[in-house]
C-alpha positions, -999 to +999 in steps of 0.1 A: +021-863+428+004-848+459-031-857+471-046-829+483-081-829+502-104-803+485-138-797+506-136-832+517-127-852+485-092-862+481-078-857+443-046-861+432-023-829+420+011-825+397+030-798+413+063-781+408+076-797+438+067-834+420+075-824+386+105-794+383+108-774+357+145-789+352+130-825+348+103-811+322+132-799+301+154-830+305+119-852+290+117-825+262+147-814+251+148-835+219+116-819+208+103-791+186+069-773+203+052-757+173+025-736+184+000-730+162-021-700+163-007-663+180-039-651+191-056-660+229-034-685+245-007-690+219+015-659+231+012-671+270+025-707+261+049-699+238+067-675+255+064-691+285+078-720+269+109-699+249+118-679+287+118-717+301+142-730+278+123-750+255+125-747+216+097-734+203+085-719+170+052-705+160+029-708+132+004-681+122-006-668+090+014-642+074-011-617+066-022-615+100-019-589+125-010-621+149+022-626+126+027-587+128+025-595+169+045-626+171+078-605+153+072-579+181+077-605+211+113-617+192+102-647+170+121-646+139+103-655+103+122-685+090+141-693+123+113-692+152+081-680+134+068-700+101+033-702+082+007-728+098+017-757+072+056-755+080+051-750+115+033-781+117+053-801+093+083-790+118+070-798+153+070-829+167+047-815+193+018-794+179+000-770+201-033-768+181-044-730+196-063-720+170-098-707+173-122-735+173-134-726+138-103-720+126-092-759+142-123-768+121-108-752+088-070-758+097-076-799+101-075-816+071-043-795+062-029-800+100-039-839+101-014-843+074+017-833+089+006-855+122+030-883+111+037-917+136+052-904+170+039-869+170+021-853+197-011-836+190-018-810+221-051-790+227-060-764+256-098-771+247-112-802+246-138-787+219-127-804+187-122-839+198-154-841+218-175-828+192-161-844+166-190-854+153-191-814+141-160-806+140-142-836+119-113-834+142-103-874+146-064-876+152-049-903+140-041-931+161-006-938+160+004-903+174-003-888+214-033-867+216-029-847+248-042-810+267-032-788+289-059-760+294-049-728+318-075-715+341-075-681+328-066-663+298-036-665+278-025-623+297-034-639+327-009-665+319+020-646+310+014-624+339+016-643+366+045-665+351+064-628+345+058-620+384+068-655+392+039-673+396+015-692+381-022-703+369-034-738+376-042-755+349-061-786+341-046-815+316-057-848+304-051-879+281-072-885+250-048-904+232-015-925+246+001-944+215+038-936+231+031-950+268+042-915+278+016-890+273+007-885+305+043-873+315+042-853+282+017-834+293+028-831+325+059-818+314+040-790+288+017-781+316+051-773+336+067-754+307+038-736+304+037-723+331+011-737+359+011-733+395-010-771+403-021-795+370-052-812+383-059-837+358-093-846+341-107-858+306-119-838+273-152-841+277-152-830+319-129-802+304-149-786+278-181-797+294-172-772+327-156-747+305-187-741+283-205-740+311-183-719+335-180-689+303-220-689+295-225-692+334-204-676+361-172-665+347-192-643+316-230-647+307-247-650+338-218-619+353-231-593+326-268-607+329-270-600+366-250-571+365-277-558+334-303-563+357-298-548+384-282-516+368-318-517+355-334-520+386-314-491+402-322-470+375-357-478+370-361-466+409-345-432+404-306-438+411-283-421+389-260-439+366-226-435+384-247-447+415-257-475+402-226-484+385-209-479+418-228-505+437-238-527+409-200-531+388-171-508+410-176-522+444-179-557+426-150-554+410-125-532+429-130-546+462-152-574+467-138-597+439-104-595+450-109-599+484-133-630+477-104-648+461-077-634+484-096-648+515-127-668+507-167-659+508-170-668+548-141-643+557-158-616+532-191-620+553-173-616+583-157-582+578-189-565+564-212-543+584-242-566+603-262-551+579-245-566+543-239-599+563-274-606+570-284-596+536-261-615+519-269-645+537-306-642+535-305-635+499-281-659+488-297-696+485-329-673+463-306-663+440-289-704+441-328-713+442-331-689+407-305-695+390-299-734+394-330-744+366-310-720+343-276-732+352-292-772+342-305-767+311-272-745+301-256-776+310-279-800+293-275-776+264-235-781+267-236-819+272-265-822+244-239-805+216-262-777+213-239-755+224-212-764+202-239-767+172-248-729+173-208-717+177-198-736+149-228-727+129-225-690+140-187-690+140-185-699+103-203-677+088-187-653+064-198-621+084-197-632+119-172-605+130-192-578+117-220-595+134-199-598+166-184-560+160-223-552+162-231-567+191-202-555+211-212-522+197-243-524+219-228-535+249-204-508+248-225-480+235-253-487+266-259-464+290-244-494+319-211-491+302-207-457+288-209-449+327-181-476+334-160-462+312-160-430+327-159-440+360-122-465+348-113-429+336-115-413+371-100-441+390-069-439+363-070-399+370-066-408+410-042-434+405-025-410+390-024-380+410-019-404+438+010-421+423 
C-alpha cells in the first residue's frame, strides 16, 4: 500500500504497483464471480472481470432487455449467463448490482443462496446502511464486502478498454474469513481501478448521495437551468445562451479543469474571466453551502433513502420517470443542446 499526501492529509492507497493484477487472480482463481444484475455497473465489472481472466457468470432475468444485452457481449445462457436464482446459487462471490429496489425485492430470494463462506459484494453501500428500509441484513457467517467505481459502469469499461482505469473506493462491512479486505482488494483490481482508496458503507453512500443530488447531477442542471433563464430573460438567444451557459462548460472548461486543475484554468483565461471568477466564487460557496447541509442532513437522516425507496417501488414509477425526463428534454434549454450536439457532430465530421 502507498500513502499518499492529499491536500495535506496523508491516506493510505492500494495500487497496481502493491497489488498486480497477476496476484489478484492467483487469490481468486478458485472462485466463481456471479454478477447479478446487467444493467449500470454489471457490464463494466463483468467484462472487465472475464478480459482479466477471472470466471465469471451473470445473472439477469430472462425476459429482460439486459439478458437480450448480456448474449450480445459473449455470455452464453447455461454456460456464462443464468437467471438471478442460479447465478446466485452458483457464485461463491456475489456481486449484488441490482438497482436498489430491485436489491430490496431480490433479498429474501438472494439471502438464501448466501451459504457459510460466501462473499456478499456491493458497489453501493445503500442496502446495508439503510437496512432499517431496505431489510438487507447478510448473514453473518459469510464476507460482506464493496468495491464502488467513481464513475459509471461506460466510464468503466472505457477507460479499462484504452488501458486505464477509474479509481474506485472499497470497504469492509463484514470479515467472517479474516480475508475480506484482500478480497476486495483483489475485485477492485479485477475490476478494473486505477487507485482503491478505502472507506466504510455508510462514508460511501453518505458522499455518493450527496455528490449525485449535489455536484455531479442536481445542483449541475439546477445552475445550469438558472442561468439559461437568466440569459434569456435579458434578451440572449437560445444558442447564445446555451453556448456560454452548457458548450463552453462542457467542451472546454470541464476537461481542461480535470486535465490541469481550477488554479491553472484561472491562469490561462483573459484578466477579465480570472477576476470574475475569483470574485464570484466564494458567493456562490457562500449560496450554496446552507443547501449543500441540509442535502446532507437529509442523506445522513434516511430521508433520502426514505423517498427513493418509497418512489422507486411504486408500480408506475417509470412512467412517472419517462414523464419527467420528458420535460427536461422537451424544454426549450435542451431542445437547443441537442441541436447544437448535432452541429458539432456535422463539424467533426467534415473535419474528420
Amino acid at each position: 500500500m502507498a500513502t499518499i499526501n492529499f491536500g495535506g492529509v496523508d491516506e493510505t492507497v492500494i495500487t497496481r504497483d502493491e497489488f498486480p493484477l497477476f496476484k489478484a487472480q492467483e487469490f481468486l482463481k478458485d472462485e466463481t464471480i456471479a454478477v447479478l444484475g446487467y444493467g449500470v455497473q454489471g457490464p463494466g465489472q463483468a467484462l472487465n472481470l472475464r478480459d482479466n481472466g477471472f470466471n465469471v457468470i451473470v445473472g439477469q432475468r430472462e425476459d429482460s432487455a439486459s439478458w437480450q444485452k448480456a448474449v450480445e457481449d459473449g455470455w452464453v445462457p447455461s454456460e456464462t449467463l443464468f437467471g438471478l436464482e442460479e447465478a446466485a446459487e452458483r457464485g461463491t462471490i456475489v456481486c449484488y448490482l441490482l438497482s436498489d429496489a430491485g436489491q430490496i425485492a431480490l433479498w429474501p430470494t438472494i439471502k438464501e443462496k448466501l451459504t457459510p463462506g460466501k462473499t456478499l459484494y456491493f458497489s453501493h453501500g445503500f442496502g446495508v446502511t439503510f437496512n432499517d428500509q431496505t431489510g438487507i441484513v447478510p448473514p453473518k457467517d459469510i464476507d460482506v464486502i464493496l468495491v464502488a467505481p467513481k464513475g459509471s459502469g461506460t466510464s468503466l469499461r472505457r477507460l479499462f478498454v484504452a488501458g486505464g482505469g477509474l479509481n474506485s473506493s472499497f470497504a469492509i462491512f463484514q470479515d467472517a474469513s479474516g480475508e475480506a479486505f484482500t478480497k476486495a482488494t483483489a475485485l477492485g483490481i479485477g475490476v478494473g481501478s486505477g487507485y482503491l482508496f478505502q472507506t466504510d458503507f455508510k462514508k460511501e453512500v453518505y458522499s455518493d448521495l450527496t455528490g449525485e443530488r449535489g455536484v455531479l447531477m442536481g445542483a449541475l442542471a439546477g445552475i445550469i437551468e438558472a442561468q439559461y433563464q437568466v440569459l434569456r430573460q435579458r434578451g440572449h438567444s437560445p444558442s447564445e445562451a446555451f453556448n456560454e451557459t452548457v458548450e463552453e462548460l462542457t467542451q472546454s472548461l470541464v476537461p481542461l479543469v480535470g486535465e490541469n486543475g481550477m488554479d491553472w484554468m484561472f491562469a490561462n483565461c483573459s484578466v477579465t474571466a480570472q477576476r470574475g471568477a475569483l470574485d464570484w466564487k466564494g458567493k456562490f460557496r457562500e449560496a450554496t453551502l446552507p443547501v449543500l447541509n441540509d442535502l446532507y442532513d437529509s442523506v445522513a437522516s434516511g430521508a433520502e433513502a426514505k423517498r427513493t425507496i418509497e418512489r422507486g417501488s411504486t408500480p408506475d414509477y417509470r412512467e412517472k420517470l419517462q414523464e419527467e425526463l420528458k420535460e427536461v428534454r422537451e424544454s426549450e434549454l435542451w431542445q437547443t443542446g441537442a441541436k447544437v450536439r448535432e452541429l458539432r457532430s456535422n463539424t467533426t465530421n467534415v473535419e474528420a
